[in-house]
C-alpha positions in Angstrom: 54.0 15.0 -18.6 57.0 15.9 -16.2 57.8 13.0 -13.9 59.3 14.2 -10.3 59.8 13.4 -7.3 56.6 13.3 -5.0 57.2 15.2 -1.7 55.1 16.8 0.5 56.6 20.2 -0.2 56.3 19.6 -3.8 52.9 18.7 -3.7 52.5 22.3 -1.7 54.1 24.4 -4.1 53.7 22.9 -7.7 51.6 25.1 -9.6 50.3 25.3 -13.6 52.0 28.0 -16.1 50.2 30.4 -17.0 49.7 29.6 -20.7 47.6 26.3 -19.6 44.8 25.3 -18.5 46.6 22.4 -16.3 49.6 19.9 -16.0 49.6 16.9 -15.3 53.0 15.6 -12.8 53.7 12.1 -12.5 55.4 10.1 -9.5 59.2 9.0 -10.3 58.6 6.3 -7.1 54.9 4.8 -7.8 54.5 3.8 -11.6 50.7 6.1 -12.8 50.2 7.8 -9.7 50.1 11.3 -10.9 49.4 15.3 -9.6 46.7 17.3 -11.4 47.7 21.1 -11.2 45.2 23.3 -12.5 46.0 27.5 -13.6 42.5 28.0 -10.8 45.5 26.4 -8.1 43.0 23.1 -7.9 45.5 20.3 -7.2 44.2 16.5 -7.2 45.8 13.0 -7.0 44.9 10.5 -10.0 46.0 6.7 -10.4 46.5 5.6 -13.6 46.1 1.5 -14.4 45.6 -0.6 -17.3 42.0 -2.5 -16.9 41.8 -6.3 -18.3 41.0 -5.3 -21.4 44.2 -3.6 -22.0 42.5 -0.3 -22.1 44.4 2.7 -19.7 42.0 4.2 -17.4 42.6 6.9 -14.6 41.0 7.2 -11.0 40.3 10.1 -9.2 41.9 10.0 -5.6 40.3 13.0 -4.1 41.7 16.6 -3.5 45.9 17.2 -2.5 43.9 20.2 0.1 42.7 17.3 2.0 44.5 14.4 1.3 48.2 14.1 2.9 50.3 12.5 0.4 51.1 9.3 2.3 46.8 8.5 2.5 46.8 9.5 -1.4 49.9 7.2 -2.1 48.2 4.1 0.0 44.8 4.6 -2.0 46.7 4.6 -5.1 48.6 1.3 -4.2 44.9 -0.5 -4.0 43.7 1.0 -6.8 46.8 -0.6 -8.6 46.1 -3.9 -6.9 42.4 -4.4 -7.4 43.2 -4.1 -11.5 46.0 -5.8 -11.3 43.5 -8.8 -10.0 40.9 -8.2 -12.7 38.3 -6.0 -11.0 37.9 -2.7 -12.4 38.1 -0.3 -9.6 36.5 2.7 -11.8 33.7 0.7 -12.9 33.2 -0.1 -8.9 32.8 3.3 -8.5 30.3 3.7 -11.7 28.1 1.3 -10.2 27.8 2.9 -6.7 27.3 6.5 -8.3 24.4 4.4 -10.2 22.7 2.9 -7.4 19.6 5.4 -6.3 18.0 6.2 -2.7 14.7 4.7 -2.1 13.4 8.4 -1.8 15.0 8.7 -5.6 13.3 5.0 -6.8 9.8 5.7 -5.2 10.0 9.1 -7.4 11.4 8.4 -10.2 10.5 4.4 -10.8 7.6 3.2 -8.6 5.0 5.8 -8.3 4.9 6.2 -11.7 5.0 2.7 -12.7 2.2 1.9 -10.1 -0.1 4.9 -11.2 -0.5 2.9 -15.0 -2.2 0.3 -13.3 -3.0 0.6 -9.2 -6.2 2.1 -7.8 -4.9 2.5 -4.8 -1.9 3.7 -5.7 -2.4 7.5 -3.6 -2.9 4.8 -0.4 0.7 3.6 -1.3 1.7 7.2 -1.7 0.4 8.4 1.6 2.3 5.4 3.2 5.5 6.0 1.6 5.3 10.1 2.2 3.9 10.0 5.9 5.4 6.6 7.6 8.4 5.2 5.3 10.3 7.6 3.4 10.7 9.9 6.6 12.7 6.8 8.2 14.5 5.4 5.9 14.1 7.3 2.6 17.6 8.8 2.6 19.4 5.2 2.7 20.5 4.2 -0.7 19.1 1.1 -1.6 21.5 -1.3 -0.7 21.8 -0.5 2.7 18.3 -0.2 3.4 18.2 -3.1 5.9 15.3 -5.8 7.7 16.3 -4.5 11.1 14.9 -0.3 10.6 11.9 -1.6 8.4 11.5 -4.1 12.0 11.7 -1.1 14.0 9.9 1.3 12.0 6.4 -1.1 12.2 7.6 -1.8 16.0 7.2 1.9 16.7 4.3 2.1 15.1 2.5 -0.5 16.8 3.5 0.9 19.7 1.6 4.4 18.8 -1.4 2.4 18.0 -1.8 1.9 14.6 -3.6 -0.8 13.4 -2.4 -3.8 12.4 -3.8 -3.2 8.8 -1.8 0.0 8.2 1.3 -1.7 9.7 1.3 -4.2 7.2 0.9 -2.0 4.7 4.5 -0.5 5.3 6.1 -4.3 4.7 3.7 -4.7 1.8 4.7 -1.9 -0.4 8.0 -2.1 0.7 8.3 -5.4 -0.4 6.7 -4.9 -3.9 9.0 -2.2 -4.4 12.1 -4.2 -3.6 10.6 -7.4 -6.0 10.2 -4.8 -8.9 13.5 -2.9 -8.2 14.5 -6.9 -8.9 12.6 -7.5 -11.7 14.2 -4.1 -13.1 17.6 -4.7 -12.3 18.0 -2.0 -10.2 21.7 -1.4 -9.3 22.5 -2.4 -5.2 19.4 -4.8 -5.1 20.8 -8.4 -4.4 17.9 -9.5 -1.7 14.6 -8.1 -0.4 15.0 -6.3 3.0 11.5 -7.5 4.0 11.4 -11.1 3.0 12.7 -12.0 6.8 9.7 -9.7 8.4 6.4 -11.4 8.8 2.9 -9.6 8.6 1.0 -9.4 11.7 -2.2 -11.4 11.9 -5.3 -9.4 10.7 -7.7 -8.3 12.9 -11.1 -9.4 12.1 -12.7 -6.3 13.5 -17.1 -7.4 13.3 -19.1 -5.1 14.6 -22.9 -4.8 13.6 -25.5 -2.4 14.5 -28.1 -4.1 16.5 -32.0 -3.3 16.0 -32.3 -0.8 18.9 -28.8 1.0 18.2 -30.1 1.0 14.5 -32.7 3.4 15.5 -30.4 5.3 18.0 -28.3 6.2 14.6 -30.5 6.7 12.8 -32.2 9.2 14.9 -28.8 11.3 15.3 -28.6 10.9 11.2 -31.9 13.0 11.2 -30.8 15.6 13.8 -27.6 16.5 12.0 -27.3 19.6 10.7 -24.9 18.8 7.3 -28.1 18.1 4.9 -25.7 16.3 2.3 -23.6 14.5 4.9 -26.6 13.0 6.7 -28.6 11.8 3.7 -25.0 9.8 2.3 -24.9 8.7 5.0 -28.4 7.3 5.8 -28.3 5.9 1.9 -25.0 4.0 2.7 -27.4 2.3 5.8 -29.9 1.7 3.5 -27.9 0.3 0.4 -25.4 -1.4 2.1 -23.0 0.7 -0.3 -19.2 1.2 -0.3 -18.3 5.3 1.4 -16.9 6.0 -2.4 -20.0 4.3 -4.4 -22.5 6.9 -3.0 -20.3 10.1 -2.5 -19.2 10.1 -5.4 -22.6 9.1 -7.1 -23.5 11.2 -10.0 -27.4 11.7 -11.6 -26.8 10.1 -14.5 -26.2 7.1 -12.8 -29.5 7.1 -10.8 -32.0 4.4 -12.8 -34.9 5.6 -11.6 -37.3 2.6 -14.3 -35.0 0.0 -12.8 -34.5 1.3 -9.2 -31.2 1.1 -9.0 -28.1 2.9 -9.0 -25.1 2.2 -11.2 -21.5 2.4 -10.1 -19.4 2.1 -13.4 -16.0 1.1 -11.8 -16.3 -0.9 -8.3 -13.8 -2.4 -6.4 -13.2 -5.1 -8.8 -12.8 -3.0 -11.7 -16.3 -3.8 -13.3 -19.6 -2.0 -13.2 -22.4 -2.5 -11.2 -25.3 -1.8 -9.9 -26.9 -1.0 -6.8 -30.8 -2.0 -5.6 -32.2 0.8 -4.1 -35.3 -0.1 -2.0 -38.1 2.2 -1.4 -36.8 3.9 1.3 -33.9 4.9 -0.9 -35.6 6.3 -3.9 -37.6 8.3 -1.4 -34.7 9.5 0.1 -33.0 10.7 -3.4 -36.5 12.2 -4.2 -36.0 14.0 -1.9 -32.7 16.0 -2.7 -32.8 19.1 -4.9 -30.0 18.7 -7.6 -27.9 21.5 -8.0 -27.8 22.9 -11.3 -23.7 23.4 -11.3 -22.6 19.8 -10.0 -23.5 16.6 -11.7 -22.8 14.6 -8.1 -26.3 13.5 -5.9 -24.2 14.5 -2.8 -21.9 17.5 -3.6 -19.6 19.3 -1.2 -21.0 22.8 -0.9 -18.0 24.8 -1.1 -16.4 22.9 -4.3 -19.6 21.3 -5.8 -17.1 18.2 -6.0 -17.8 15.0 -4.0 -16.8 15.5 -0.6 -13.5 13.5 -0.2 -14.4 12.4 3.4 -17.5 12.2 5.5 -15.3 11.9 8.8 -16.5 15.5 10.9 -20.2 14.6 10.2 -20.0 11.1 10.7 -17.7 11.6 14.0 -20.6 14.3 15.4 -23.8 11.7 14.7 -21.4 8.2 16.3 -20.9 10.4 19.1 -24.5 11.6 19.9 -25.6 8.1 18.9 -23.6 7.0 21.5 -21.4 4.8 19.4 -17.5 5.7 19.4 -16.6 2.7 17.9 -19.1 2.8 15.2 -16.7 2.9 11.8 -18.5 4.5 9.0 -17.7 0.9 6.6 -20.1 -0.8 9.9 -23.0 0.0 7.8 -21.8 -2.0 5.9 -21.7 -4.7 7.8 -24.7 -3.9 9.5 -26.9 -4.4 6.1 -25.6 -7.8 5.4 -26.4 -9.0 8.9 -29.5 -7.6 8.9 -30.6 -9.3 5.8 -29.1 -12.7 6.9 -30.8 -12.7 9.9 -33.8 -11.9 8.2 -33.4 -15.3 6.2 -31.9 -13.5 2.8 -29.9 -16.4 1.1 -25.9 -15.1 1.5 -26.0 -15.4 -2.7 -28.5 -12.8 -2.8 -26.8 -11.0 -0.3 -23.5 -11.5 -2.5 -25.4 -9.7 -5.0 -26.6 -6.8 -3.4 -23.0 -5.9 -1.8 -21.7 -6.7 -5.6 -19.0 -9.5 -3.9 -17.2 -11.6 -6.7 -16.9 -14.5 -4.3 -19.4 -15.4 -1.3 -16.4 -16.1 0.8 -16.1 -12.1 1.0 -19.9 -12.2 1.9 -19.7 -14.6 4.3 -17.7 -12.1 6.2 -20.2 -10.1 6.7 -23.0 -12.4 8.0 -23.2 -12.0 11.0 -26.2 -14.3 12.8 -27.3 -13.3 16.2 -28.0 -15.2 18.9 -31.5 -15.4 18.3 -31.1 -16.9 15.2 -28.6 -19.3 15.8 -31.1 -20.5 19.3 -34.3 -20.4 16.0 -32.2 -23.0 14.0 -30.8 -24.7 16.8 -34.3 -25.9 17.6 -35.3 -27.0 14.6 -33.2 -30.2 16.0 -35.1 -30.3 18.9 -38.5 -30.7 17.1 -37.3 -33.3 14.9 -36.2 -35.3 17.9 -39.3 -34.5 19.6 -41.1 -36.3 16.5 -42.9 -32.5 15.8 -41.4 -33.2 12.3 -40.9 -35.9 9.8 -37.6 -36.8 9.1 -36.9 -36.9 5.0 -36.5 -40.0 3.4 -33.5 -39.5 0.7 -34.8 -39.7 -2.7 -34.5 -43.2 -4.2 -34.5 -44.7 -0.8 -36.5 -47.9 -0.4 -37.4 -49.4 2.9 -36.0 -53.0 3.4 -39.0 -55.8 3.5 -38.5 -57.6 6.4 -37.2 -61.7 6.3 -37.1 -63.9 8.8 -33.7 -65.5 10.1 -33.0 -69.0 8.6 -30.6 -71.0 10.4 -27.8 -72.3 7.6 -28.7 -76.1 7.0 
């Protein structure tokens, strides 16, 4: 370990003997700031220090080919007086090198976590690949900031997203960064998204009524996709969730109990669906196909068809409807029964709702209705109908007023 003078010249011209691999020159001036020669001609600056447990560590400074001496020298004086204050300037460094991108903790940590337990987990994944990580994916994680997650569901507001989807980008953004907690992930002190709030949702209601009904329903029949048009017509009918009937197998069908079972809903548990006679006539009427065990195959894979959007888009259009969403049927079935005088429990039932707070959603009373109940009042006033008595209600005899004596 040859200890020399440090000069900008010598730095130039040192070089390793040919017989080693490398040698190692140390400063006579600065105490452990040392020259790395290497028999490749490689030259780099080191800083040795002692760390608070007494054990001698060395720090890299970077390369002599890009480094003047007097930047190497300065960086080696604060490496020497962060230790000698107690903080361990190599384990600094450790803890940065350990500290991932998001792109690198969505990959390797949170999809696969998610995908053990989340349905949904592909819409998380198409958020993440087509609207987050493109933005901000790069940052490491403790610079990812609330200002470009702001901006990012700013811009995309302004392209016309819905408010849904934007919230969607602070949502999984915020469960990432509360797991990333959970995990200890290096660089995650605070979530970037607890300062942004979620936009209010839209309550979006929109119901078919009687006359546009039969508008639809006529384009349904005039399509020309045979498979398309009959899901579709069975999702009117049923009141069914898009993924309950496309992906609707025969051995599901229970033709004895008319009904149709779906063994993993929305909430995770089986059930089943009534079909009415119009939709056992309907399934009646579809020739299985020997190679597919789905009622409504897509012909070129013999798979269910992973979107009914081009047929669907075709039949709105000639129907008239634009604005018709395909999850409006829906809708459309509930208020249809409501208005028909179908209790909302049954209706629960037949849209298979846990709670009838999620039903109530969907009923939807027209005008009519509302004017039908409305004068019920009137009658009553009117005296066209008795008032009830409440049960155990007894009528007061009547006693004359007696004047205190």
């Amino acid at each position: 370990m040859p200890r020399v003078h440090f000069s900008s010249p010598f730095v130039k011209s040192a070089h390793c003997p040919l017989d080693k691999k490398k040698v190692d020159f140390f400063d006579i001036e600065q105490r452990g700031f040392m020259l790395e020669v290497r028999n490749s001609g490689g030259k780099t600056f080191y800083q040795r220090y002692t760390d608070a447990r007494g054990r001698e560590r060395q720090f890299k400074i970077g390369a002599a080919d890009v480094l003047a001496l007097s930047v190497a020298r300065k960086m080696a004086r604060s490496v020497m007086a962060q230790a000698l204050v107690g903080t361990d300037p190599q384990q600094r460094r450790t803890e940065l090198r350990a500290i991932p991108t998001l792109d690198e903790l969505v990959r390797d940590r949170y999809l696969p976590h998610v995908k053990t337990y989340k349905r949904s987990w592909k819409t998380d994944e198409t958020v993440l690949r087509v609207h987050i990580l493109p933005v901000i994916g790069t940052e490491y994680v403790d610079q990812v900031r609330s200002e470009p997650i702001a901006a990012l569901v700013q811009m995309m507001r302004a392209k016309g997203y819905a408010t849904g989807t934007t919230n969607r980008v602070v949502i999984v953004l915020r469960h990432i960064f509360n797991l990333a907690r959970k995990w200890r992930i290096p660089g995650i002190v605070e979530n970037p998204t607890a300062g942004i709030a979620l936009a209010p949702d839209v309550n979006r209601e929109r119901f078919l009524s009687v006359e546009e009904a039969q508008r639809l329903i006529a384009s349904i029949e005039r399509d020309e996709n045979e498979v398309a048009k009959k899901a579709i017509m069975l999702l009117l009918l049923t009141g069914a969730r898009r993924n309950e009937i496309t992906q609707a197998k025969w051995e599901h069908v229970e033709w004895d109990k008319r009904s149709l079972l779906v063994p993993l809903s929305k909430s995770g548990k089986p059930r089943s669906i009534a079909l009415n006679a119009a939709a056992i006539a309907l399934l009646r009427s579809i020739e299985p196909i020997e190679r597919s065990q789905y009622v409504f195959p897509a012909p070129t894979t013999d798979r269910p068809s992973p979107s009914l959007y081009f047929p669907w888009q075709r039949i709105r259009m000639r129907a008239g409807m634009p604005d018709l969403r395909l999850h409006d049927l829906r809708h459309s079935f509930a208020s249809f029964l409501v208005n028909s005088g179908v209790s909302l429990y049954v209706v629960q039932g037949l849209l298979g709702h846990a709670h009838t707070r999620y039903t109530q959603r969907y009923a939807h009373l027209t005008p009519d209705t509302l004017l039908d109940a409305a004068e019920t009042m009137s009658g009553l006033i009117a005296g066209e109908a008795r008032v009830p008595v409440a049960a155990g209600a007894a009528q007061a005899p009547h006693t004359p007023h007696r004047e205190q004596t």
